[in-house]
TORMI-489743 format. One record per residue: residue number from 1; residue in one letter; x negated, y, z negated of N, C-alpha, C, O, CB in turn. Coordinates in steps of 0.1 Angstrom, whole numbers. Each point is the difference from the previous one (the first is absolute). Last residue first. Glycine has a CB too. Layout:
N
NODE   num   residu     n_u     n_v     n_w    ca_u    ca_v    ca_w     c_u     c_v     c_w     o_u     o_v     o_w    cb_u    cb_v    cb_w
NODE   NUM        a       X       Y       Z       X       Y       Z       X       Y       Z       X       Y       Z       X       Y       Z
...
END
This chain:
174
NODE   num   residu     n_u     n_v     n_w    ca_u    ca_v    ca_w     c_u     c_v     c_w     o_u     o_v     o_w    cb_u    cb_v    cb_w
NODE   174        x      13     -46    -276      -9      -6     -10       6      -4     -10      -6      -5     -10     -10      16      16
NODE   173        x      54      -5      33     -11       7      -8      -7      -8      -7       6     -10      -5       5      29       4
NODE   172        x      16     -32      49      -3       2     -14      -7       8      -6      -9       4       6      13     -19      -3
NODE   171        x     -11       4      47      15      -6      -7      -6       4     -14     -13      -1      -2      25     -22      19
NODE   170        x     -24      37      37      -3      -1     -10      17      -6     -12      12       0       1     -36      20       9
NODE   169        x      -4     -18      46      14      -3      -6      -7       1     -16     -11      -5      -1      27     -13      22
NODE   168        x     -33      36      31      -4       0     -15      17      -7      -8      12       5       2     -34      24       0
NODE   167        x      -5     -28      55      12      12      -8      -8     -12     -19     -10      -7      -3      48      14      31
NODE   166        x     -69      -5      11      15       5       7      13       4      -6       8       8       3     -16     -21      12
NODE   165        x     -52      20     -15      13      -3     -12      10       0      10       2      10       6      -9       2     -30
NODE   164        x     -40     -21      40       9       8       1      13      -6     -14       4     -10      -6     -13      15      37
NODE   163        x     -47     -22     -29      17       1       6       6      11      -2      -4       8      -8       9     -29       4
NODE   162        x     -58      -5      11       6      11      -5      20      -2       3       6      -5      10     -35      22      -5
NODE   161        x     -11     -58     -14      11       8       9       1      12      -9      -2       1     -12      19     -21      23
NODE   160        x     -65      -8     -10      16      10      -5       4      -1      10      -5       1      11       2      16     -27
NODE   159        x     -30     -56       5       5       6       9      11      10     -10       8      -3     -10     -14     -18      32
NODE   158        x     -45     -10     -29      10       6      -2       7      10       8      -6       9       6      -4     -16     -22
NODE   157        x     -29     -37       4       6      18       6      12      -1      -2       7     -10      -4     -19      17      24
NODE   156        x     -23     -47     -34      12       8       0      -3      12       3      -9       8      -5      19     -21      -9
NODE   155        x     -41     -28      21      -1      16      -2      12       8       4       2       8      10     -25     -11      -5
NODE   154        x      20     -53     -28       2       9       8      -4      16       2       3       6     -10      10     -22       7
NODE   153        x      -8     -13     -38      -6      -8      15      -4       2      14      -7      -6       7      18      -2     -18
NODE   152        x       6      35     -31     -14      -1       0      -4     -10      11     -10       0       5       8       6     -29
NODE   151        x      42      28      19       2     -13       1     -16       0       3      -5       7       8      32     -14       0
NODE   150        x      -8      48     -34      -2      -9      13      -6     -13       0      -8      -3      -9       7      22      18
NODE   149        x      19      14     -47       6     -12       2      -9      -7      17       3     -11       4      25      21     -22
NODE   148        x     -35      33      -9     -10     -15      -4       6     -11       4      -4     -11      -3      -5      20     -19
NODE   147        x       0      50      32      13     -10       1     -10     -14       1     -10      -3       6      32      20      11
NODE   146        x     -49      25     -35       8      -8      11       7     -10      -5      -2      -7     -10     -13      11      27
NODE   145        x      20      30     -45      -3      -1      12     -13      -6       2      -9       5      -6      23      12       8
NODE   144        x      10     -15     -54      -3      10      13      -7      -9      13      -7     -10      -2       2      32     -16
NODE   143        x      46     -32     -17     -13      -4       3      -5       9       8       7       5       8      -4     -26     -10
NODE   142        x      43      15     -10      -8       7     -11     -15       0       7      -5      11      -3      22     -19     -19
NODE   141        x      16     -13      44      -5     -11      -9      -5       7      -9      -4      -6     -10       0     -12      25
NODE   140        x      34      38      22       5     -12      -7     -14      -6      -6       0     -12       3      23       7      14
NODE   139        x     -34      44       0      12       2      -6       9     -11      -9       6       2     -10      -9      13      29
NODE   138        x     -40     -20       5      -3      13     -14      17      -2      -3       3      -5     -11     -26      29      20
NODE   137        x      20     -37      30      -8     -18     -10       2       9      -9       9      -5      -9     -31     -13      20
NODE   136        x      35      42      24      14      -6      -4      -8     -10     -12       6      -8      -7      13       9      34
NODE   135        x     -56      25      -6      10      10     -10      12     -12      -4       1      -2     -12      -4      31      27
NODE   134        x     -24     -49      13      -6       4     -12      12       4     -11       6      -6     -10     -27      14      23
NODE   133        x      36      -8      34      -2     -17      -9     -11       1     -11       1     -10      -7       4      -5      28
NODE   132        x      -4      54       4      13      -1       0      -1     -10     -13      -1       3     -12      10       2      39
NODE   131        x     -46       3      -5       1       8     -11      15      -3      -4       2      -1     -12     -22      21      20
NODE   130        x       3     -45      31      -8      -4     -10      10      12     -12       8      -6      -6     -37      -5      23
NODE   129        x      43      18      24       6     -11      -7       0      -1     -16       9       1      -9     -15     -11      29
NODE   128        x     -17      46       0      11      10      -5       7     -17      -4       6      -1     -11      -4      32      30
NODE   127        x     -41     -40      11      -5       2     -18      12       8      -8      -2       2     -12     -26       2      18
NODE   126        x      34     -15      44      -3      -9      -6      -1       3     -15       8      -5      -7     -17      -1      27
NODE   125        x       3      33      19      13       3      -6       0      -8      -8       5       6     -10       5       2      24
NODE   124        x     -26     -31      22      -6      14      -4      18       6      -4      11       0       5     -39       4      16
NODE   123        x      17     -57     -23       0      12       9      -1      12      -5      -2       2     -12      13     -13      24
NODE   122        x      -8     -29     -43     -10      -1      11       0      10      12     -11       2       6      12     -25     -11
NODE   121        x      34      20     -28     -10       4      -3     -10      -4       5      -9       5      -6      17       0      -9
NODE   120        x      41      11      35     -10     -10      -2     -14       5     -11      -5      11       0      15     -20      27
NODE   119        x      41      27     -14     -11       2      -3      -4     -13       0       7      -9      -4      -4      31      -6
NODE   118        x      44      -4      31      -9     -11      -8     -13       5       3      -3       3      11      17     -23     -10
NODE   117        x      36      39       9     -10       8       0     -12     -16     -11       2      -3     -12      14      39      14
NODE   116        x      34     -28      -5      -5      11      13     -15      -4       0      -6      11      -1      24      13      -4
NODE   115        x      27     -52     -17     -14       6       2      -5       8      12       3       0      12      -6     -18     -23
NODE   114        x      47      16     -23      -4      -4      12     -16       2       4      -6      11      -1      30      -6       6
NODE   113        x      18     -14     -46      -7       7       3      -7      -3      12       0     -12       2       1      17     -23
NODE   112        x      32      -1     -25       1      -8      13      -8       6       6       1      12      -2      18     -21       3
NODE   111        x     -13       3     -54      -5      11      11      -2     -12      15      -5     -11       1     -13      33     -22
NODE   110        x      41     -22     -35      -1      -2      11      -5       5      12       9       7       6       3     -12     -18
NODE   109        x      -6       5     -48       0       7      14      -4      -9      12      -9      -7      -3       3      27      -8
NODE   108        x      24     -19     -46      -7      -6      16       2       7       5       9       8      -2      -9     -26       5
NODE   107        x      23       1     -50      -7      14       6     -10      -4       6      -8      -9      -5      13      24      -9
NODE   106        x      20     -46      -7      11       9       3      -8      14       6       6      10       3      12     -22     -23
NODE   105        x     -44     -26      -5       0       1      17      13       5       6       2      -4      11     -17     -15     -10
NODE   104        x     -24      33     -41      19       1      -1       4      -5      15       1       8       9       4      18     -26
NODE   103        x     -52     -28       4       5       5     -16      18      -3       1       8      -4      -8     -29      28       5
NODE   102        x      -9     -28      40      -4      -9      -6       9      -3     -12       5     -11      -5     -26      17      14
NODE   101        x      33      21      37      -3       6     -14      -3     -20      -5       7      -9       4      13      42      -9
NODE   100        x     -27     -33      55      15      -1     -11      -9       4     -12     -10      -6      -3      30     -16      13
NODE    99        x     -22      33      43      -8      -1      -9       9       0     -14       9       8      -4     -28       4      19
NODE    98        x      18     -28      44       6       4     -12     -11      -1     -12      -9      -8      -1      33      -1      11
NODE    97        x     -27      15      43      -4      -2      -9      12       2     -12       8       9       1     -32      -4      12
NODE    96        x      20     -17      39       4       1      -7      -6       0     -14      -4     -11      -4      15       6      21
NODE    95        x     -22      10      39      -2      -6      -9      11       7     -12       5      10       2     -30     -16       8
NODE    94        x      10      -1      49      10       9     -10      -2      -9     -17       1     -13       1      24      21      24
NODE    93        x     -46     -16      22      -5       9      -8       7      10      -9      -2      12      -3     -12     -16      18
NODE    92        x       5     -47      10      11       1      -2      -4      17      -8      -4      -2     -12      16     -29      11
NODE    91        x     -44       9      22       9      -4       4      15      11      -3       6       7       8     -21     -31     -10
NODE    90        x     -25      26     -24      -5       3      17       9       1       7       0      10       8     -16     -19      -8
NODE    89        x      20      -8     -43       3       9       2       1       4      13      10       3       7     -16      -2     -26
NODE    88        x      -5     -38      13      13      -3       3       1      18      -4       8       5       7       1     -38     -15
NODE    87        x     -52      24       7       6      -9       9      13       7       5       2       6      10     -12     -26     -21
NODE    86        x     -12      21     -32      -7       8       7      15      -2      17      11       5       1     -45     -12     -16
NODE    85        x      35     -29     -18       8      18      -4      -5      11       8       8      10       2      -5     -14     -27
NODE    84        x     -27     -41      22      10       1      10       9      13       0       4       6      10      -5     -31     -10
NODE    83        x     -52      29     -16      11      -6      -7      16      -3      17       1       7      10     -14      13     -45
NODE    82        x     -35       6      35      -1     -21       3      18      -4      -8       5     -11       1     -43       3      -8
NODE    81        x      20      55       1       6      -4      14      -2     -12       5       1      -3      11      -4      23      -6
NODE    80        x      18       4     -57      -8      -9       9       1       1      14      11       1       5      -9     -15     -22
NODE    79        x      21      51      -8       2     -13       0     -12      -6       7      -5       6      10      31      -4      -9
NODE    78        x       5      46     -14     -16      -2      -3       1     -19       2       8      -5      -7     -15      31     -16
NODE    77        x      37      23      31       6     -22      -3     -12      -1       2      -4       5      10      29     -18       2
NODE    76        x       3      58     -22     -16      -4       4      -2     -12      -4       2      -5     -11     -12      25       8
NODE    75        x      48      23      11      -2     -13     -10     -13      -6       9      -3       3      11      33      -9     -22
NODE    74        x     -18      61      10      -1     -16      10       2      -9      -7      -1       5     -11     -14       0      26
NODE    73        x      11      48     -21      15      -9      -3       0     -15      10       8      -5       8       8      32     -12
NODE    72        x     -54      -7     -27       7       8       3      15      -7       8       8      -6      -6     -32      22       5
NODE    71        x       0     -51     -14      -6      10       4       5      11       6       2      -2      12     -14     -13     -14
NODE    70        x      14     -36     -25      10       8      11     -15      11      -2     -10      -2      -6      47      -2       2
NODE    69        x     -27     -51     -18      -6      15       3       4       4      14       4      -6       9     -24       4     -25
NODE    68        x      23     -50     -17       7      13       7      -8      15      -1      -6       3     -11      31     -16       4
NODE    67        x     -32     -46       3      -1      12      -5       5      13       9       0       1      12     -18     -12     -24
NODE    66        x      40     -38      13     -11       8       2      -4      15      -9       8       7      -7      -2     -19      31
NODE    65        x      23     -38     -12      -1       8      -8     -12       3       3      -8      -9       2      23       4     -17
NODE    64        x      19     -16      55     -14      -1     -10       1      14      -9       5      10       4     -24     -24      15
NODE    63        x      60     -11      15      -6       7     -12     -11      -1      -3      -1     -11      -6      16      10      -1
NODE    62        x      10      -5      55     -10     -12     -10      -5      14      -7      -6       9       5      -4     -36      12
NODE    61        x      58      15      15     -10       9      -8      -9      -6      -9       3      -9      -8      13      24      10
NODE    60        x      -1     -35      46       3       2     -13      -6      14      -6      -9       8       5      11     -34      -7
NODE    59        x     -13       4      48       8       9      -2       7       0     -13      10       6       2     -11      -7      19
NODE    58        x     -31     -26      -9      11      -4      -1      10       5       1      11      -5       0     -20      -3      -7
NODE    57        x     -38      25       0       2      -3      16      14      -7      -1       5       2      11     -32      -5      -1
NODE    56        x      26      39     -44      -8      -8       0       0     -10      15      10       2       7      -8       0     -36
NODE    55        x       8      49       7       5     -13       5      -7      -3       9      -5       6       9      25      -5     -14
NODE    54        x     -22      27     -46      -1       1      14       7     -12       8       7      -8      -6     -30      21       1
NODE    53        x      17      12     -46       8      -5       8      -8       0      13      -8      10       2      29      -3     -14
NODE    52        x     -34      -1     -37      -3       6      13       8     -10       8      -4     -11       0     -20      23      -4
NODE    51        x      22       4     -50       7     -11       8      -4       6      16       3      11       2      21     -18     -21
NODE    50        x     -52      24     -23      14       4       4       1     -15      11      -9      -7       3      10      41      -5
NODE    49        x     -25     -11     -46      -5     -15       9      17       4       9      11       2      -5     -30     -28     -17
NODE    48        x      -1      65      -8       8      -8      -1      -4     -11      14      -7       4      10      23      15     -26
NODE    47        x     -33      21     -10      -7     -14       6       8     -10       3      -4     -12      -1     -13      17     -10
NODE    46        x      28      46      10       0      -9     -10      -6      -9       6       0       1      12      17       4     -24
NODE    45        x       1      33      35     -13       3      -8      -6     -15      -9     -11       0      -4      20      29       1
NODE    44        x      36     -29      29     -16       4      12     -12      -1     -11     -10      -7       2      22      29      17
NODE    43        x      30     -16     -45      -7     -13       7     -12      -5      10      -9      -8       0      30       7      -5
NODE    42        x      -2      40     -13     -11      -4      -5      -1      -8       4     -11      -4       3      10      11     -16
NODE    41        x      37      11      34     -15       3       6     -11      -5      -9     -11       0       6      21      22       5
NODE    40        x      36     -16     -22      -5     -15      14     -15       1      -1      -9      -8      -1      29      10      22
NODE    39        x      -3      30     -50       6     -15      -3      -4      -9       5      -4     -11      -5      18      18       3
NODE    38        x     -12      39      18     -17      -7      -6       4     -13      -8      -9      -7      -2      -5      32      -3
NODE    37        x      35      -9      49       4       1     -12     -11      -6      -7      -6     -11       2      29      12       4
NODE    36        x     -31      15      44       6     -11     -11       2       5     -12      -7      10      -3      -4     -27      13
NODE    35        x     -11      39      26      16       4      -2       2     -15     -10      10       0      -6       1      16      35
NODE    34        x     -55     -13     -13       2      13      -9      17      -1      -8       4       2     -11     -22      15      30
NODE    33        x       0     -44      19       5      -6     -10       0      13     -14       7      -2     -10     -17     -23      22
NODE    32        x      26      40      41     -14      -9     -10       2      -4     -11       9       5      -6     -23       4      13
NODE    31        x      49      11      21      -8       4       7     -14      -8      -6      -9      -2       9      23      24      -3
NODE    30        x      40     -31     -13      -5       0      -4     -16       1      12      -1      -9       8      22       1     -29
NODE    29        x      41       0      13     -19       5       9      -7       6     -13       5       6     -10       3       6      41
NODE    28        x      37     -41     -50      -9      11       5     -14       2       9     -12      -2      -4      24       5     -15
NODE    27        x      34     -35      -5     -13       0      12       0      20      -1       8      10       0       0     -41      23
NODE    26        x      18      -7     -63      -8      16       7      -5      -5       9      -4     -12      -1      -4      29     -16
NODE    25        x      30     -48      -4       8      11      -6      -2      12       8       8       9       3     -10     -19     -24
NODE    24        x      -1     -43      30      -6       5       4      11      18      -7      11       3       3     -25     -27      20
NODE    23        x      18     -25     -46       5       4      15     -11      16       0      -5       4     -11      40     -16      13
NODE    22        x     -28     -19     -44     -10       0      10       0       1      13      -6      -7       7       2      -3     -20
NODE    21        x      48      22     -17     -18       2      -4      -4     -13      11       8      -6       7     -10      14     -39
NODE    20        x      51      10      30     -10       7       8     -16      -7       0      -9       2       8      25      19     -13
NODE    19        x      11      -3     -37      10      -7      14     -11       5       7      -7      10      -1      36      -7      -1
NODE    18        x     -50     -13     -42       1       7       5       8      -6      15      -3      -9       7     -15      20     -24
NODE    17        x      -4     -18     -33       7      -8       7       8      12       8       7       7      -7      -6     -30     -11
NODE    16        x     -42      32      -9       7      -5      -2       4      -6      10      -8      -5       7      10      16     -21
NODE    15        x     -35      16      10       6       9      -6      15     -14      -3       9       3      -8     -23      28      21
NODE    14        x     -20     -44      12     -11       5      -7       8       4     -12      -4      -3     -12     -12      11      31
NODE    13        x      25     -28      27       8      -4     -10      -7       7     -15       4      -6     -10       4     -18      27
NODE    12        x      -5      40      38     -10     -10     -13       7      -2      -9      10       8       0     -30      -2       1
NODE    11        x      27      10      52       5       4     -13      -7     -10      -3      -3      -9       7      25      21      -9
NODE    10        x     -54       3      38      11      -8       1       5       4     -16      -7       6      -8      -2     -26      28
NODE     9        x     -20      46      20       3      -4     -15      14      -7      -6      11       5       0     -27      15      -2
NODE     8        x     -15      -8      47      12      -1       0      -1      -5     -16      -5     -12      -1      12      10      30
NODE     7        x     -39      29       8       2       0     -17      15      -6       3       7       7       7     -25      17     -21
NODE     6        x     -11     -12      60      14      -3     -11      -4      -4      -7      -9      -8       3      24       4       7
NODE     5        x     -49      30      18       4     -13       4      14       1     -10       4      11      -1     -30     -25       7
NODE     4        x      -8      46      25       4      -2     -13       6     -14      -3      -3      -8       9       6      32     -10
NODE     3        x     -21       1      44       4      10      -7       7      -3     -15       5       8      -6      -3       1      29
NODE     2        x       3     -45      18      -8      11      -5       4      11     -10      12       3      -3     -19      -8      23
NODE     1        x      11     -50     -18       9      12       0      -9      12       0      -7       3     -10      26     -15      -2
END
């Protein structure tokens, strides 16, 4: 969607038992993630492990839990490039992220989203991967940088997608 995407905030049950609840309450445009409600928006900030939707060559949806990060208003899919997920993105370049509050799963967010744009870290431009997958290691392990999970059998690299946000569904308060 140019020029912004949809915030559609669904009723919650937060305040009670409500005519109407888990149906869609609000849609509003929305120009960047600025416009979120900071409710939602910590979740971006939190380490939270989010659900990554994509589809898989069966054409199903195949869930993996991942670490989550964005950047100003892109979401940023950091992944092995020996892994098959590599792949089926390639394929298929619309993804789904859900991020469920740990604390309360009546509060989440949802980001549907499209890739514009893949970085490689073996190509030029390369080391903005490398720094990405640090920074998301600092964030989910406390640890400072470099990223410790690569596969020692192997000379793992690494692939970003950059994405486009296409719209936003949120449900609940903290």
């Amino acid at each position: 969607m140019p020029n912004g995407f949809v915030i559609a905030n669904f009723r919650h049950v937060a305040d009670g038992l409500q005519e109407g609840q888990f149906a869609v309450g609000e849609r509003r445009r929305a120009t960047s993630l600025a416009d979120l409600d900071p409710i939602y928006r910590q979740l971006l900030d939190r380490p939270i492990t989010q659900a990554l939707g994509i589809i898989g060559p069966d054409g199903r949806v195949s869930l993996t839990p991942m670490w989550f990060d964005y950047e100003n208003d892109k979401v940023l899919v950091n992944t092995a490039a020996h892994r098959p997920k590599c792949e089926w993105i390639r394929k298929q370049p619309k993804m789904t992220s859900l991020l469920v509050n740990p604390d309360n799963p009546y509060h989440w967010l949802q980001i549907k989203h499209t890739v514009e744009k893949e970085l490689r870290e073996w190509e030029a431009g390369g080391e903005y991967v490398t720094r990405q997958v640090d920074r998301i290691w600092t964030k989910y392990t406390g640890q400072p940088g470099p990223y410790a999970l690569r596969d020692p059998k192997i000379d793992e690299k690494r692939v970003l997608f950059v994405c486009r946000i296409d719209r936003i569904a949120t449900f609940g308060r903290p």
